[in-house]
VMD Tcl script that builds the backbone (N, CA, C; Angstrom):
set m [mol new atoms 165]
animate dup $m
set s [atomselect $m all]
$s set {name element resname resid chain x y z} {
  {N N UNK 1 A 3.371 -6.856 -0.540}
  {CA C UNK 1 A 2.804 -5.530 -0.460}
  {C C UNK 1 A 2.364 -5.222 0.966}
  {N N UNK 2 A 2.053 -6.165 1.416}
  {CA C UNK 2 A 1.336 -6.035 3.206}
  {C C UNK 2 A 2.681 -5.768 4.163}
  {N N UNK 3 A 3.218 -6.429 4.039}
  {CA C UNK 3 A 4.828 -6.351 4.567}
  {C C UNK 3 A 5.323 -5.147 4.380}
  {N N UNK 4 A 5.566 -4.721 3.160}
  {CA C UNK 4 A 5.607 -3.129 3.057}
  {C C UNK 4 A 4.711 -2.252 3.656}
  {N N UNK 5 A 3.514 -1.879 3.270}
  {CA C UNK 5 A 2.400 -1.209 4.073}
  {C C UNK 5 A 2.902 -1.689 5.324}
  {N N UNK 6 A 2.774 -2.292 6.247}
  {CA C UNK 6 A 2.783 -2.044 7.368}
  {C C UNK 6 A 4.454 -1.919 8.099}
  {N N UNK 7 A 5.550 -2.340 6.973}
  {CA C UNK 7 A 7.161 -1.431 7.846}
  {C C UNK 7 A 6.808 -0.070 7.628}
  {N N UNK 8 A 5.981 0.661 6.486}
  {CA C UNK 8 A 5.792 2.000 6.365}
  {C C UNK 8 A 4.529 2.665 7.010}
  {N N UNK 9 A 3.915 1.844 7.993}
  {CA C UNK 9 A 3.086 2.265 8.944}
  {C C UNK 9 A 1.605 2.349 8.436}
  {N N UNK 10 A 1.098 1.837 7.358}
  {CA C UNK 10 A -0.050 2.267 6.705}
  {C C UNK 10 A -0.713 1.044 7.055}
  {N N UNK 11 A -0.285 -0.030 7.253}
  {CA C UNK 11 A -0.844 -1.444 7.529}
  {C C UNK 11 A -0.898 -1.749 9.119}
  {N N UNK 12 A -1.933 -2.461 9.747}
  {CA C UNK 12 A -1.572 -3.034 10.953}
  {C C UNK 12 A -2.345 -4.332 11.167}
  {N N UNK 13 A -3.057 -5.103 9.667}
  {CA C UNK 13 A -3.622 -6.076 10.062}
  {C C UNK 13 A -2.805 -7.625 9.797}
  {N N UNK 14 A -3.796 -8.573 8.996}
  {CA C UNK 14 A -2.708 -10.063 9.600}
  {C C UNK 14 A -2.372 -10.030 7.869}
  {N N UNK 15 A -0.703 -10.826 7.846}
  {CA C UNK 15 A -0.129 -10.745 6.204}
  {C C UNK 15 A -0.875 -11.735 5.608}
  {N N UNK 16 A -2.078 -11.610 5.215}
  {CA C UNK 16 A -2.779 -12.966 4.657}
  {C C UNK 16 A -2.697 -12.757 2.923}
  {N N UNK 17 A -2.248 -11.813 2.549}
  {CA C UNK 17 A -2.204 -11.072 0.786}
  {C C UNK 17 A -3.401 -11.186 0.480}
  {N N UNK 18 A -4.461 -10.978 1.115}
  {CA C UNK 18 A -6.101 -10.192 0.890}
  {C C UNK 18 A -6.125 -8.790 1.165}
  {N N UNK 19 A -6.710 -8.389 -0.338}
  {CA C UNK 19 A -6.876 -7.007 0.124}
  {C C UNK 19 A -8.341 -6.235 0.402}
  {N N UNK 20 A -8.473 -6.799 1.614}
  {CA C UNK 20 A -9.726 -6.171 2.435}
  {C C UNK 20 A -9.589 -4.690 2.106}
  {N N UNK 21 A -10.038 -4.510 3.703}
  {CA C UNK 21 A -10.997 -2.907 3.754}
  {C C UNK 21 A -9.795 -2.298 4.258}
  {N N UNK 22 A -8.928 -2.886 5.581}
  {CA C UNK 22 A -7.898 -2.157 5.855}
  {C C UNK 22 A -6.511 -1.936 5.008}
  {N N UNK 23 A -5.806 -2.867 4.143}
  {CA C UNK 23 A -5.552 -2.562 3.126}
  {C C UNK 23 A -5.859 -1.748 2.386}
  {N N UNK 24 A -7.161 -1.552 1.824}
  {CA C UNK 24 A -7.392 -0.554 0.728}
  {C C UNK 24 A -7.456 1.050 1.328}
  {N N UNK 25 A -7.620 1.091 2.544}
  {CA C UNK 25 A -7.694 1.900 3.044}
  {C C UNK 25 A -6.351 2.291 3.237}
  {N N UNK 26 A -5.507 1.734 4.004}
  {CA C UNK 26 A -3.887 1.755 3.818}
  {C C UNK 26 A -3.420 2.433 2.972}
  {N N UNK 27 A -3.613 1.622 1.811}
  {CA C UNK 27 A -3.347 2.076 0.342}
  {C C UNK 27 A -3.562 3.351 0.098}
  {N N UNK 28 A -5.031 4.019 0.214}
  {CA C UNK 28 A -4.970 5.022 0.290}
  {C C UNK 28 A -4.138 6.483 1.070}
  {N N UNK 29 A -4.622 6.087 2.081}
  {CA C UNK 29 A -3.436 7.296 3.028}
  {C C UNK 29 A -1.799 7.263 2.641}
  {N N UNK 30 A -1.337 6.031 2.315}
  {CA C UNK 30 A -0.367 6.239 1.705}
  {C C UNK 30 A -0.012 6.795 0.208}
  {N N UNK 31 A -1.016 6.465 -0.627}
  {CA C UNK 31 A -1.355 7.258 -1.593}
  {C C UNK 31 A -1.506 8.869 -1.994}
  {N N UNK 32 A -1.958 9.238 -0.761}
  {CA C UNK 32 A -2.547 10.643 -0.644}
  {C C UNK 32 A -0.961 11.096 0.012}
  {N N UNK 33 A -0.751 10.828 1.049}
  {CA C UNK 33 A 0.444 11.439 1.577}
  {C C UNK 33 A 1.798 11.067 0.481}
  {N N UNK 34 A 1.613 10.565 -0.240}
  {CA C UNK 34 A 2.973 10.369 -0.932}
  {C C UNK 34 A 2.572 11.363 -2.724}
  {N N UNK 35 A 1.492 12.028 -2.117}
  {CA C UNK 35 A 1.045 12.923 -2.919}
  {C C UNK 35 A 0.816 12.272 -4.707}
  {N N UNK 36 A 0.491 10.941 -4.580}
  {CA C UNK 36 A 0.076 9.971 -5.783}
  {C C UNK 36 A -1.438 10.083 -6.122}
  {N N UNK 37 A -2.041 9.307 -6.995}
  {CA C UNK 37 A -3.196 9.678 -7.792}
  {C C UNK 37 A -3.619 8.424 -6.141}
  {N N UNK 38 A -4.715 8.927 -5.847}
  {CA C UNK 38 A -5.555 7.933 -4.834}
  {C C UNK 38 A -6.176 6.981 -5.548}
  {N N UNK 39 A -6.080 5.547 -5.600}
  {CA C UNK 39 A -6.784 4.403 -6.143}
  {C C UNK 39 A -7.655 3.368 -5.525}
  {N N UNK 40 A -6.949 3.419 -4.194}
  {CA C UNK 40 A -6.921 2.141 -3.110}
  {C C UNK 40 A -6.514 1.075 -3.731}
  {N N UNK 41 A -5.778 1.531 -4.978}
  {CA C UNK 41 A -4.998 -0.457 -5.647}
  {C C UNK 41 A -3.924 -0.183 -5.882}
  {N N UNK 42 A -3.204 -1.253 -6.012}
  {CA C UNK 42 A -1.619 -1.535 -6.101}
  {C C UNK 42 A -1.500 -0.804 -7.954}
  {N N UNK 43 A -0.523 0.794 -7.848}
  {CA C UNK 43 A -0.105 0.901 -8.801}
  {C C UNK 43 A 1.565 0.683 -9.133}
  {N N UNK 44 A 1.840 0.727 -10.406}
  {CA C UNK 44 A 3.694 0.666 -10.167}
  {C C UNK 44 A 3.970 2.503 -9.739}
  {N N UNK 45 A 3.237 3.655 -9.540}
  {CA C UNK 45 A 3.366 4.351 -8.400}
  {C C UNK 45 A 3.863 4.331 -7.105}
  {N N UNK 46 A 2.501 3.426 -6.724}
  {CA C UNK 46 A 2.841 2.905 -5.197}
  {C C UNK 46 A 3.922 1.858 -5.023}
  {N N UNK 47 A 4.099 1.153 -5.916}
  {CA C UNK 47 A 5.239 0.127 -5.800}
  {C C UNK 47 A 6.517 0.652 -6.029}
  {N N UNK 48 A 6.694 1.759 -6.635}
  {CA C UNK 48 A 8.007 2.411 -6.539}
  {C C UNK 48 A 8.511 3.443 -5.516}
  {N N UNK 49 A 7.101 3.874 -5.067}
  {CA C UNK 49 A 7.226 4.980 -3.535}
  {C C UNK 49 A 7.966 3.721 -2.398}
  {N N UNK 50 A 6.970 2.473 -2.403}
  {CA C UNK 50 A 7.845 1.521 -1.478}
  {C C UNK 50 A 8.679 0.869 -1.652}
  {N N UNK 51 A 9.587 1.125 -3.031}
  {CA C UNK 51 A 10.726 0.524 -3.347}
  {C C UNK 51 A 10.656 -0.930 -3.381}
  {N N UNK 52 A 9.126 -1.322 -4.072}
  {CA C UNK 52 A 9.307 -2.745 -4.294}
  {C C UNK 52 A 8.895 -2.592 -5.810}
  {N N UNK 53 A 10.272 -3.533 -6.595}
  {CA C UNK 53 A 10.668 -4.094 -7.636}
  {C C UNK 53 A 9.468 -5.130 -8.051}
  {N N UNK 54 A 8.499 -4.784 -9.553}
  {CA C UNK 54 A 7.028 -5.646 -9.621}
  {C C UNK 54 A 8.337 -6.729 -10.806}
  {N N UNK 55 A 7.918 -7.853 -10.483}
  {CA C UNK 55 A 8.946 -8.810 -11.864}
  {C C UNK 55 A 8.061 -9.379 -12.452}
}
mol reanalyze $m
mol bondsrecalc $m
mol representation Tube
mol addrep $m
């Protein structure tokens, strides 16, 4: 998910898969601009705006 967020510009911190403050924050602006319900958490929304497949 961090890997994504940040090729799509919403991320710029380290890929540790913690979702701190900049993450959730991430999450959001990408949320809002992709005109989705705002959560700051990983929905299958957001996982399908970034074209990642949840298995």
């Amino acid at each position: 998910m961090q890997f994504a967020m940040l090729a799509f510009g919403y991320y710029n911190g380290e890929l540790d898969g913690v979702m701190g403050p900049d993450m959730r924050a991430g999450l959001q602006r990408m949320q809002a601009d992709y005109k989705l319900k705002v959560t700051g958490t990983i929905t299958p929304e957001t996982l399908d705006a970034l074209k990642i497949e949840a298995r």
